[in-house]
Structures are given as C-alpha cells and as structure tokens.
C-alpha positions in Angstrom: 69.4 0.4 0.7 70.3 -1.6 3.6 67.3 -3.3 5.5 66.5 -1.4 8.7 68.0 1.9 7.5 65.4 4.2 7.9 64.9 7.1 5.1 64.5 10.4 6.0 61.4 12.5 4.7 61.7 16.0 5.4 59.3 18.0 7.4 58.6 22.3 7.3 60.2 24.1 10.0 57.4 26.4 12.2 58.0 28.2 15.5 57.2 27.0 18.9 56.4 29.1 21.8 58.7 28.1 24.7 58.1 28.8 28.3 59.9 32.3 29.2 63.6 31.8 30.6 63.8 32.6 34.8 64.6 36.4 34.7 64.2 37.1 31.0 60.3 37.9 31.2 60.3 37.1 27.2 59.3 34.5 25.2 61.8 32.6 23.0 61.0 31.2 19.8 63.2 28.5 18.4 62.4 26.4 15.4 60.7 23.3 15.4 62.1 20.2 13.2 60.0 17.5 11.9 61.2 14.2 10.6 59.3 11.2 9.1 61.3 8.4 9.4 60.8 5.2 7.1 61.8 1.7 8.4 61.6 -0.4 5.2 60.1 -3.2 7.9 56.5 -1.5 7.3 56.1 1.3 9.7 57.0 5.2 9.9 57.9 7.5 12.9 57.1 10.9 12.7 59.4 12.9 15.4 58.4 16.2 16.4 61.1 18.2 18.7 63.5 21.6 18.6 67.0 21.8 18.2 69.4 19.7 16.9 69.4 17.8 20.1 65.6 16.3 19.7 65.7 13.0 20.3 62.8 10.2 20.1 60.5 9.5 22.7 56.9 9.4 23.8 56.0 12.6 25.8 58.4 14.5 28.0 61.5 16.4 28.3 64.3 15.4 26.2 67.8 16.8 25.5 66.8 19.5 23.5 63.5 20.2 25.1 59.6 18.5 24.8 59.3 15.5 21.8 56.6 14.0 20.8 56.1 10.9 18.4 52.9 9.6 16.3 53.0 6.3 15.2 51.3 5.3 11.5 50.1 1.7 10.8 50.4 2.3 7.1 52.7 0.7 4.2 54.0 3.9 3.3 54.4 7.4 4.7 51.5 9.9 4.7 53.2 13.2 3.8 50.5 15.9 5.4 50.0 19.4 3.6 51.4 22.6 5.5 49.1 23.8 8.2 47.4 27.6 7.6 49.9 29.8 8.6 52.9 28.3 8.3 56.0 28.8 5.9 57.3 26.0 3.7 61.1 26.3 3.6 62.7 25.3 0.4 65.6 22.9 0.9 68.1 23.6 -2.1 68.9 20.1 -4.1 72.6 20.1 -3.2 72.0 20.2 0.7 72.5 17.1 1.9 69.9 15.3 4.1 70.3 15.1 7.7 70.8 11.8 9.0 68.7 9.9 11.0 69.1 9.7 14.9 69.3 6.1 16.7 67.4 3.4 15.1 64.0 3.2 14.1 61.5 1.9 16.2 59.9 -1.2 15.3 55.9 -1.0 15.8 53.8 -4.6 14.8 51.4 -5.0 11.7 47.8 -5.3 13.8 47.1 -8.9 13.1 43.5 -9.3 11.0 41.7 -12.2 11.6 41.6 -14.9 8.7 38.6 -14.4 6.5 35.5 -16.8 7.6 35.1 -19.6 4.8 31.5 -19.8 3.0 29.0 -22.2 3.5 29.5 -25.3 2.1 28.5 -25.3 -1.6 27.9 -21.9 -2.4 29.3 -19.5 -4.2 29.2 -15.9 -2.4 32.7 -14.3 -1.7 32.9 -13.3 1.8 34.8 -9.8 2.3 37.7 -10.1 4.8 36.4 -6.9 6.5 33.1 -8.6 6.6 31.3 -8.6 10.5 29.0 -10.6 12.2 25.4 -8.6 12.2 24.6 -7.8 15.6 21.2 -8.5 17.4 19.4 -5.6 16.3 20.4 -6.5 12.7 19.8 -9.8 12.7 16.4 -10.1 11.9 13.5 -6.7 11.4 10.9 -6.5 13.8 8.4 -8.4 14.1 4.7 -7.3 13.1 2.0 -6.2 16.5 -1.4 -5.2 16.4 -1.7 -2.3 18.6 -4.9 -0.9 19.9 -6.5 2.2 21.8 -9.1 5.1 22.5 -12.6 4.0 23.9 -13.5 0.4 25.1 -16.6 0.8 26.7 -17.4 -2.9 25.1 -13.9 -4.5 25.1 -13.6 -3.7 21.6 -9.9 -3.0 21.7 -10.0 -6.7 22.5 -7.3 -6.4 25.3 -9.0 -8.0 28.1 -11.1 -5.2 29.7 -13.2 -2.6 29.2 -11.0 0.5 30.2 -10.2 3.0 27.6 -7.2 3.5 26.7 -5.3 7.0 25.9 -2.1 5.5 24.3 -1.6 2.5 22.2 -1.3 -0.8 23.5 -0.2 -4.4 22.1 -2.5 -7.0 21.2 -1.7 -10.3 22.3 -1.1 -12.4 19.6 -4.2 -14.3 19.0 -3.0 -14.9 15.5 -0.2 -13.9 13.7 0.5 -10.4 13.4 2.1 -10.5 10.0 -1.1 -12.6 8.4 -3.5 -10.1 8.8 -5.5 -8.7 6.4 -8.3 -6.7 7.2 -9.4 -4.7 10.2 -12.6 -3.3 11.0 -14.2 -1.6 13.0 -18.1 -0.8 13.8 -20.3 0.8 16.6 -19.0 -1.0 19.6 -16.9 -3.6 17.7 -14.3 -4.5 16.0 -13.3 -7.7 13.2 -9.9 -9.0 12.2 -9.4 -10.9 9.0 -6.2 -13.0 8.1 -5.1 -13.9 4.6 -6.1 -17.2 5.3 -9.7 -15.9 5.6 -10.3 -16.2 9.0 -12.2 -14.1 10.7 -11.3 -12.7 14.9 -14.4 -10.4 16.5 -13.9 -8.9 19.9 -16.2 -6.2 21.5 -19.9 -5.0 22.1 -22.5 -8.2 21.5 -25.8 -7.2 22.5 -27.3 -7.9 18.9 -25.5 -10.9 18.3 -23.1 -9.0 15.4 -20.1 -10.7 16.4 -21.7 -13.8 14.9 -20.9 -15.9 17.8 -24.3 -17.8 18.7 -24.6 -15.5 21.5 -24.9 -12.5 22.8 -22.4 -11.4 25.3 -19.7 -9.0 25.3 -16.2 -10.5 24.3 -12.8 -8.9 26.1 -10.5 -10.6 23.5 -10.0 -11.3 20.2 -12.2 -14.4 19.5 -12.6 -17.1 15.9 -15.7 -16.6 14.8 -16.3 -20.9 14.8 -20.1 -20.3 13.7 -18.7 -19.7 9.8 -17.7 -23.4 9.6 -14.3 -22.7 8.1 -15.6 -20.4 5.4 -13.1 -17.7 4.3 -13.9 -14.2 4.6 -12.5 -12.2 2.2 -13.9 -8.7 3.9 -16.0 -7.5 6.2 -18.1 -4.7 7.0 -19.0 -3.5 10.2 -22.4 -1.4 10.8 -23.5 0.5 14.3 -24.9 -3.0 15.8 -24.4 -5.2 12.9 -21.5 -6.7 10.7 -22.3 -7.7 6.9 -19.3 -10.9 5.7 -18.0 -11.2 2.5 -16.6 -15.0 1.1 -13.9 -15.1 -1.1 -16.7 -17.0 -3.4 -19.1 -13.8 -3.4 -21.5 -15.1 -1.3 -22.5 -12.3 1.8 -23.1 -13.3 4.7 -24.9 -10.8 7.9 -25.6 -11.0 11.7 -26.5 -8.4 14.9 -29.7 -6.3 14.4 -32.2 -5.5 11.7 -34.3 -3.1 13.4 -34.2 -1.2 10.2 -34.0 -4.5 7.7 -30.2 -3.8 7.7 -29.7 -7.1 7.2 -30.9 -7.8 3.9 -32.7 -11.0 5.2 -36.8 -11.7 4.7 -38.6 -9.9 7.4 -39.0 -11.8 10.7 -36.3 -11.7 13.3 -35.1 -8.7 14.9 -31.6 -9.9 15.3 -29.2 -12.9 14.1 -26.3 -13.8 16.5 -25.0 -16.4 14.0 -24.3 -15.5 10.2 -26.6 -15.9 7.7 -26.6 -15.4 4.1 -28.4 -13.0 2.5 -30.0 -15.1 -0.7 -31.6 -12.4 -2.9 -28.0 -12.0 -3.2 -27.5 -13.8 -6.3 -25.0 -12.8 -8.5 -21.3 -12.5 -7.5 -20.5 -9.9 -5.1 -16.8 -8.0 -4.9 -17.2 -5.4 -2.1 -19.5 -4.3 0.4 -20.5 -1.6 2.8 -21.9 -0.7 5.8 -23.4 2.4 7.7 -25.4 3.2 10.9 -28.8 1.9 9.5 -28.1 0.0 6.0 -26.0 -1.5 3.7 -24.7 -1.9 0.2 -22.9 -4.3 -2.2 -21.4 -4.3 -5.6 -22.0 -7.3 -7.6 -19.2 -8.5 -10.5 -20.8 -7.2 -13.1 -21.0 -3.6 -11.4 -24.4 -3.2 -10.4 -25.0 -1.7 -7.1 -27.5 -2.9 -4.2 -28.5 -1.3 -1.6 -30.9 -1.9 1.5 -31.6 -1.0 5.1 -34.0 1.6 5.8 -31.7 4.4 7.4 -31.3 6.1 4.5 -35.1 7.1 4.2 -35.4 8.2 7.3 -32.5 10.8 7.0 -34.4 11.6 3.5 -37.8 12.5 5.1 -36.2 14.7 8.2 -33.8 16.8 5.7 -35.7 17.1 2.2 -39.4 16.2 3.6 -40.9 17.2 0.0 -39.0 14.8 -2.2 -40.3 11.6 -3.5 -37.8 9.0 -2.4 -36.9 5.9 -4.7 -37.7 2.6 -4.0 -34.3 1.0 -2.8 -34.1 3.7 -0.3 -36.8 2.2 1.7 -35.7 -1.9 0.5 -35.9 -3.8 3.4 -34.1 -6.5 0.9 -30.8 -5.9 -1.4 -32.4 -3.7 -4.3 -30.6 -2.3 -7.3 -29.7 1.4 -6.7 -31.2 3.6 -9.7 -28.5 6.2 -11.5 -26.0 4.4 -11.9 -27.4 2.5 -15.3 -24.3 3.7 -17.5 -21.7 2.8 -15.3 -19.8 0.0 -13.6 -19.2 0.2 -9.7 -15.8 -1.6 -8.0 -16.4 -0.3 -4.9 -19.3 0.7 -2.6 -19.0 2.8 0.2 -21.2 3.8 3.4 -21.4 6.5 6.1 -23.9 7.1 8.7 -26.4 8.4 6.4 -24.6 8.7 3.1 -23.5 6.0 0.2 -20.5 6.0 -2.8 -19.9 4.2 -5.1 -16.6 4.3 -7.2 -16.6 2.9 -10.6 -13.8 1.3 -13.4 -13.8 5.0 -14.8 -12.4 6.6 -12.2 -16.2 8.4 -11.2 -16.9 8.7 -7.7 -21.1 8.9 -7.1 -22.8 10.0 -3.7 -26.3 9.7 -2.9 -28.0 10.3 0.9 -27.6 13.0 3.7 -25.3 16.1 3.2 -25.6 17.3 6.3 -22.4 18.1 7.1 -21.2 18.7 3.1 -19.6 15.3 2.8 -21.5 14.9 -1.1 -19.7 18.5 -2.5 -23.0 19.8 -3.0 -25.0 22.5 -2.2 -28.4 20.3 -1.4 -29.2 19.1 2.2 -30.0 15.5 0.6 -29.6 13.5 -2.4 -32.2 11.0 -3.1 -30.4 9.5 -6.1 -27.0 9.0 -7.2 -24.8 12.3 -8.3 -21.2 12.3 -9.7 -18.8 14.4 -7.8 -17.5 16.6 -11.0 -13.8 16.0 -12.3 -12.9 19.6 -11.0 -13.2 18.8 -7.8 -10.2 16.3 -8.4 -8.2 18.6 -10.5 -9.7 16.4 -13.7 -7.7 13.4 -12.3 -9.5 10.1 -11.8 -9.9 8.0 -8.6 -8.5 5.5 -7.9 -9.4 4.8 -4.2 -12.1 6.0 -2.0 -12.9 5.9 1.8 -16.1 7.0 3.9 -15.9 8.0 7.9 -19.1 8.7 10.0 -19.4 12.1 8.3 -17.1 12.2 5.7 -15.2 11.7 2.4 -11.9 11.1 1.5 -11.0 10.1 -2.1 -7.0 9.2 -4.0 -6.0 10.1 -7.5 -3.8 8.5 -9.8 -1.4 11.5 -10.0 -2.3 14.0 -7.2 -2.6 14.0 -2.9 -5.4 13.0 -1.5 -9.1 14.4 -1.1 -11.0 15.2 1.5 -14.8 16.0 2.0 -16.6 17.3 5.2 -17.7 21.0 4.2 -17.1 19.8 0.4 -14.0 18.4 -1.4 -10.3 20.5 -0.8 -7.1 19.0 -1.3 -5.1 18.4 1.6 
C-alpha cells in the first residue's frame, strides 16, 4: 500500500436525533457513519458525521450536517465494542469499501524525554517512565516528641507550667529518633536515649531529678550529676526516680520519707544519684510506685523495699501478719517466689508484679480497686494470676498504671485488670 494512503476501518451505523425541520414539528432520524481512518505515518482519525456528505473537521457544521473527530496517539487503531443499544450491521464480503475522503490528517508522536543515565558505576536500570520523587516523597518524616495534659511542675518540659489540652512538640533537646525510654512519675518526667543518656524536666522539690538541686525545671535538661554513666532504664516513683546502668548497677535520688530509696537510713532526700549498694548482684529491670520500689536481679530473684506497701497492708487487712520485706527500708528478697525466675518487676501505687521466664504473672499488695484478680482486699505475699484468666496462654509482656493491670500473650489481645482481668 502506498505511504500516506489511509485504510479504512469500518464503523456500526446508529441513529442520530436531528433538530426538527422549520414547519415539520417532527424529528428526523438519519443514520450516522463512522470511519477510522489509518495513516500508515502512526496516527488514526476517527470521523463521526451523517450522510454521505460528512466531511472532517473539529466541531461544527459541515456539508452534511455536525462532525466531530477524536484523535488517538496510538501505533495502531483501537477498534471500540458496540455501545448498549445499538445494532451492528453486517457488511457482506463482496461490498466494496468506501473510500476515504481528503487526506489524512497528520497528528505528531508526543516527544518523551530521553531516559536519565545511572550514576556512575552502578548497575540499576533506570525505567524511561521513571519520575523525579517529589518533596513529600523524598524523605519520611522526621521523628518529634510531643507532649500534653497537666503541667503543674513543667513536666511536659515545654517551657512553662500551663497545661496543655492538645499535644504539643518538644523542642529538640536531643534527637527525636534516638530515644529510648520515657517516663514519667508524680510531677516528672525522664527521657533516655540509646546512647544512655538521661533528659529530666519537671517537679524538683525532693531533688528526684538528680540534678544537685532542687528547683523546678521548664525544659528538658542532661542529668550532668551521673558523670557520663549510661542509663539503661529508669523508673519514676511519686517524688523519687530509681536509675538503672547498662552494667546493673541502680542508682536513686528525691525523697525517702518511706526508705524508698533503698539507701541506709539518714537523709530524708538525695538531689544527686546515689547507688543503692546492698544491691549486689546484677540487676535487669526495675520498678517504682508511690511509696517503694523493686528490682529483679540476673539470676531472677526479686527485691523489694520502701515502706508503702505496709502501710496499705495494715489499713486494708489489719489482722494479717505482714512479711519482712514489706516493711525493708533496704532492698530485701521478696518471699513466694522461690520456684521461679522473675524478668520483670512491676509497681503501682500500692501493688507489685513480677513476670517470670515461664510466662507467670505474680501480684502481691493492695486490691483495692481489683487490679490482683482476686477476691481478697490485700495480698501480703506473692499469688499467681491463674492461666484461665489468659485463656491458658503465657505472657509475654506486662504493664502496671496507678490502679491497674494490663498484661500481652503470645497468641491472643491484650489484658486488662481494674475490677479483675477481661480481655479487651
């Protein structure tokens, strides 16, 4: 075939409505012809029009009446399926095609820009429809540290002592991405990076931001006092904050009105850290509540002292005897828990837990408010939670609030005690 011809493809037939004739008051309907015509330079032509005057053009009258023509960028023509409604008319074989009218139209290939060579050295292929990311997918976002609710103390550590009813970002005072840890206590709050550094902000009146003094701080703040020691966690109490090392050794400051402290008897408060040295073997977590403190050594033995615990004891279950490391004003090892091995202690206002390599989760203190899944108002020693509670599964991770549980299984949601263990 000669270059340039075009070829013609042909199109169904369906009726058009024309405008009604001056006088006639009735609609005509005359038979609509569709061609695709092929230039063999790249690019089809699909004419729409009536008649067999219907001649090619963009939008508006013609010879034989309205035309309309729709351009396709494509190597070769894109033969559409009937519309719904519409009659295919079946062209005999011997019936010659009708020949095209005028000459095709040229239309341009779009012009793609040349595919961007790789780096230097390496040995990615690059697509040719490949884009430049844009800003917002250059790079994710950054990491923040945002803060609010009450900040009577500054312990939001944004600068002032408002409260604050929606979040708020920190400024950066470290990096946001480093951080480890964060803690909070009765009027103050800790941040520890993965470098083991440790950042206190918040209410100071006992010292328990471990600064060497004991003013309120507005911002986040290095504690310079530990030397360069790294912190590997830290737990905050109601006035008083106990510091583990990432060698084992704890460290405490703030008040020891109630021996919380775990240091010999003496000072009522310790605005710089100190360690606690009866302390002796490795310790791998710790805990704090509103009047005492805990700690579970390497080899899974659990110590406990602070005297807040006794007192709870004697208001709530006057006629029980109470054991010895309930009233330790010095680490003491908790009795109970001979036959197992603790990874984790936890601490509430008036409760302890303890969560050991078997998956058993033990509670000892007040039940006031049914946090221990038990039916007594206080226990004086240690109690497994029963497997039932859990659905038989084991725990794997356990957390204690003011006045609550809350407990994670290997296989199941997440538990939740307040009025006694439910699955939420």
């Amino acid at each position: 075939m000669p270059v340039g011809r075009p070829e013609v493809y042909p199109r169904a037939q369906v009726a058009k409505r024309d405008a009604p004739t001056q006088g006639s008051g009735q609609v005509k309907r005359t038979p609509w012809r569709s061609q695709l015509l092929h230039n063999p330079n790249g690019n089809d032509t699909l004419l729409l029009g009536h008649g067999s005057g219907a001649r090619e053009g963009r939008t508006g009258q013609l010879a034989g009446g309205q035309a309309r023509v729709h351009k396709r960028l494509c190597p070769f023509p894109a033969l559409e399926p009937p519309r719904a409604g519409s009659r295919r008319r079946q062209q005999s074989p011997s019936t010659p095609l009708p020949a095209p009218i005028g000459p095709a139209p040229f239309w341009p290939r779009p012009v793609l820009a040349p595919p961007r060579a790789a780096p230097p050295g390496s040995t990615a292929k690059l697509s040719r429809l490949e884009r430049e990311p844009s800003a917002s997918e250059a790079a994710p976002a950054a990491a923040a540290l945002f803060a609010w609710g009450a900040n009577s103390y500054g312990q939001l550590g944004l600068g002032h002592k408002e409260d604050v009813l929606l979040p708020q970002q920190l400024a950066d005072f470290c990096k946001p991405g480093c951080v480890r840890k964060i803690t909070g206590g009765g009027g103050h709050s800790t941040v520890v990076t993965d470098g083991g550094g440790l950042f206190v902000c918040g209410l100071n009146k006992d010292g328990q931001l471990g600064l060497g003094h004991t003013e309120d701080v507005l911002c986040f703040t290095f504690c310079k006092p530990l030397g360069g020691c790294p912190i590997q966690q830290v737990a905050c109490g109601w006035d008083f904050t106990i510091m583990l090392t990432e060698n084992g050794q704890v460290l405490s400051c703030g008040s020891n009105s109630f021996s919380q402290l775990g240091v010999p008897p003496g000072p009522r408060r310790c605005v710089v850290p100190q360690a606690i040295e009866l302390l002796r073997e490795k310790v791998v977590c710790v805990a704090a509540g509103l009047r005492h403190a805990l700690a579970a050594a390497v080899s899974g033995i659990v110590f406990q002292w602070g005297t807040g615990l006794a007192s709870s004891g004697q208001w709530l279950s006057p006629e029980q005897t109470l054991p010895l490391f309930l009233t330790a004003k010095e680490p003491s090892r908790v009795t109970g828990l001979e036959n197992s091995k603790a990874v984790c202690v936890l601490a509430g206002s008036a409760h302890s837990a303890s969560l050991t390599d078997a998956g058993e989760l033990y509670v000892w203190g007040s039940n006031k408010h049914g946090q221990l899944a038990t039916q007594a108002a206080f226990l004086p020693v240690p109690q497994k939670i029963e497997a039932c509670c859990f659905q038989s599964e084991k725990v794997t991770a356990a957390w204690s609030g003011w006045t609550h549980l809350v407990a994670q299984t290997d296989l199941l949601p997440t538990f939740a005690s307040d009025a006694g263990f439910s699955q939420q």
